[in-house]
C-alpha positions in Angstrom: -19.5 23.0 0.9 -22.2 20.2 0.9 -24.1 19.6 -2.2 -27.6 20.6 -2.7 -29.7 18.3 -1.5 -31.0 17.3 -5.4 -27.5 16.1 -5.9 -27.3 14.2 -2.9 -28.4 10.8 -4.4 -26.1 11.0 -7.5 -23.1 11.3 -5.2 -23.7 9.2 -3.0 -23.7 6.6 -5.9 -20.3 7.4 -7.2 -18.4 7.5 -3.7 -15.5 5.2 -4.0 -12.6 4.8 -1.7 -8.9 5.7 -2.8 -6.8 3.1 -3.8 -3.0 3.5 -2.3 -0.2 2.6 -4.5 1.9 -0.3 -3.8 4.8 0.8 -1.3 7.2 -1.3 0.3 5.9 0.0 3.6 3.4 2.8 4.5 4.5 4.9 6.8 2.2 8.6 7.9 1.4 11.0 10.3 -2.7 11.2 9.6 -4.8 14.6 10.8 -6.0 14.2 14.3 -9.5 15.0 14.7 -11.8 13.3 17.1 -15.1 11.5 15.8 -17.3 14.4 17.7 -16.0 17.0 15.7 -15.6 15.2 12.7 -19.2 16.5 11.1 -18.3 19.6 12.3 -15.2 20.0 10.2 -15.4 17.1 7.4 -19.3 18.4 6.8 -22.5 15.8 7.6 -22.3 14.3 3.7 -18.6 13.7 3.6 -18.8 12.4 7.8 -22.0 9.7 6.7 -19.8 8.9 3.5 -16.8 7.9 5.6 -18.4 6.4 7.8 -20.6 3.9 5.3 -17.7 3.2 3.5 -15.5 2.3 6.5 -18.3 0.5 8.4 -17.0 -3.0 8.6 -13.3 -1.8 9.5 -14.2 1.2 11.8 -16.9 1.8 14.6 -19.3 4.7 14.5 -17.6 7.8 16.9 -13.9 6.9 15.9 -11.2 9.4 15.9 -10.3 9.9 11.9 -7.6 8.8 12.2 -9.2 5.3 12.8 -9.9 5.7 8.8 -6.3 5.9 8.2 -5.2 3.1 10.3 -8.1 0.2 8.8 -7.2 1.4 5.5 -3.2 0.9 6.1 -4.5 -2.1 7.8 -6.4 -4.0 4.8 -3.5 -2.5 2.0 -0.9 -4.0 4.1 -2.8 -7.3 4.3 -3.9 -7.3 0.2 -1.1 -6.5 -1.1 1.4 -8.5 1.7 0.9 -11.3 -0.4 3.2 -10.2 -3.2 6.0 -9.4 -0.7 4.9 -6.2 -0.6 3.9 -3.1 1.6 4.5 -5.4 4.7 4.3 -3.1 6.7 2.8 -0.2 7.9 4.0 2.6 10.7 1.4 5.6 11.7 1.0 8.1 14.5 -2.1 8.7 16.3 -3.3 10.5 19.4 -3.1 8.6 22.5 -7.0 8.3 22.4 -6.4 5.5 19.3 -6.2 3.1 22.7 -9.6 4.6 23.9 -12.6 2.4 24.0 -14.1 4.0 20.6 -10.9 3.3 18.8 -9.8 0.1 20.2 -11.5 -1.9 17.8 -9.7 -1.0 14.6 -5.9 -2.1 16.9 -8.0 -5.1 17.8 -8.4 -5.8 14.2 -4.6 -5.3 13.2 -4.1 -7.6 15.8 -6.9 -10.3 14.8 -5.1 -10.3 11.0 -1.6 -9.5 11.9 0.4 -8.1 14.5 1.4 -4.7 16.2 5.1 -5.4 16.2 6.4 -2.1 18.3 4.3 0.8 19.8 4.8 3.4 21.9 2.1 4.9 23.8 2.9 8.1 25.2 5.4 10.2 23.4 6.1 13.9 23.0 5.5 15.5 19.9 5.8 19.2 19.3 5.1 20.3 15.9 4.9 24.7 15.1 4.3 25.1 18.7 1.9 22.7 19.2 2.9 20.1 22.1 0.7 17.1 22.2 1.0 13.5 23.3 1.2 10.8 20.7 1.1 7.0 20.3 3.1 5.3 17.3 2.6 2.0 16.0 4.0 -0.2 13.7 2.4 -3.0 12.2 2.5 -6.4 9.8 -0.4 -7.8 8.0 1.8 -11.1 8.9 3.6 -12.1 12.0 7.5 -10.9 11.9 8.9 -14.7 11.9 7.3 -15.1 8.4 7.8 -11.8 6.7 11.4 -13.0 6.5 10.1 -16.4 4.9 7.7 -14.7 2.4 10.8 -12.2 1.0 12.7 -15.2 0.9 10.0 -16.7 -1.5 9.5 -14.2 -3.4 13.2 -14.2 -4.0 13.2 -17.5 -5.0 10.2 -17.4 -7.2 11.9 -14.7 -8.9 15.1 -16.7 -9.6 13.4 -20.2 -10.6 11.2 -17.9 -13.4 14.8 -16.5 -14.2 16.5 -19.9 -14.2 13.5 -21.5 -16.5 13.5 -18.5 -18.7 17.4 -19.0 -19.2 16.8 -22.8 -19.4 14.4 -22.2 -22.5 16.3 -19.3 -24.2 19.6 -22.0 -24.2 17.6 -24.6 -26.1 18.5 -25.4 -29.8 
C-alpha cells in the first residue's frame, strides 16, 4: 500500500538501493513483468522510485527486469576488480532484445561483454510455458578474466612470500 501522501517527501529521501554481497558470480532468474504494468503491480511511489534510482542505467518503459540486469551489470563491473563476481548469468523474457530494453544489453556490451546467449528457449515452470532469453555476461572481456585471477593469485602469494620473508628475520 502507498504511503499517505504527508509521508511521501520523507520517503522519498531515505530511498536507497540494495547493496548485493560479493559473489563469485551472480547468477538469477528475475520476475518478469513488463514496464506497462509495472505501476500497476509495483504501485505509482515504488514504480517513480525505481525508476529515479535506475535512471542512468535503465530507460523509462523497461521491462523490470531491465532493473535486475543494470544492477548485476554495475556489481559485476565494481567489484570485478578484486577478482570477484566476474560474472553474471540472468534470464529474461525474449522482449529484453526489444527496442525499450535494448539499451541496458547495449550497456553490458559498452563496459564488458555478453559472452554466450540464447535467445529463444523454452521454459516451462508450474504449467506456465513461456519463451526466454538467457545471457551471460563479464564486466571484462573473457581473454583477461583469466589474467586478472592470475593476478590476484599472485598478489596473494608475493603478500604471503613478504609476510614469511619478515616473520624469518632475526
Amino acid at each position: 500500500m502507498p504511503p499517505d501522501a504527508a509521508e511521501e517527501p520523507i520517503r522519498r529521501q531515505t530511498i536507497t538501493m540494495a547493496q548485493w554481497p560479493i559473489v563469485d558470480a551472480i547468477i538469477g532468474n528475475p520476475p518478469f513483468l513488463g514496464g506497462s504494468k509495472m505501476r500497476e503491480q509495483l504501485g505509482d511511489s515504488y514504480s517513480e522510485d525505481l525508476r529515479e534510482m535506475y535512471e542512468l542505467m535503465v530507460p523509462g518503459g523497461a521491462d523490470l527486469v531491465c532493473y535486475w540486469f543494470a544492477k548485476a551489470q554495475s556489481a559485476v563491473e565494481y567489484a570485478s576488480g578484486c577478482g570477484k563476481m566476474l560474472r553474471a548469468g540472468l534470464v529474461a523474457t525474449n522482449s529484453i532484445r526489444q527496442r525499450t530494453n535494448r539499451p541496458v544489453l547495449e550497456r553490458i556490451v559498452a563496459n564488458g561483454e555478453i559472452y554466450n546467449a540464447w535467445s529463444d528457449e523454452e521454459w516451462v515452470n508450474e504449467g506456465a510455458a513461456v519463451r526466454v532469453s538467457i545471457v551471460c555476461f563479464s564486466s571484462v572481456r573473457p581473454e583477461l578474466v583469466e589474467r586478472v585471477v592470475r593476478q590476484a593469485h599472485h598478489e596473494r602469494y608475493c603478500l604471503m612470500a613478504a609476510a614469511w620473508r619478515a616473520s624469518t628475520r632475526i
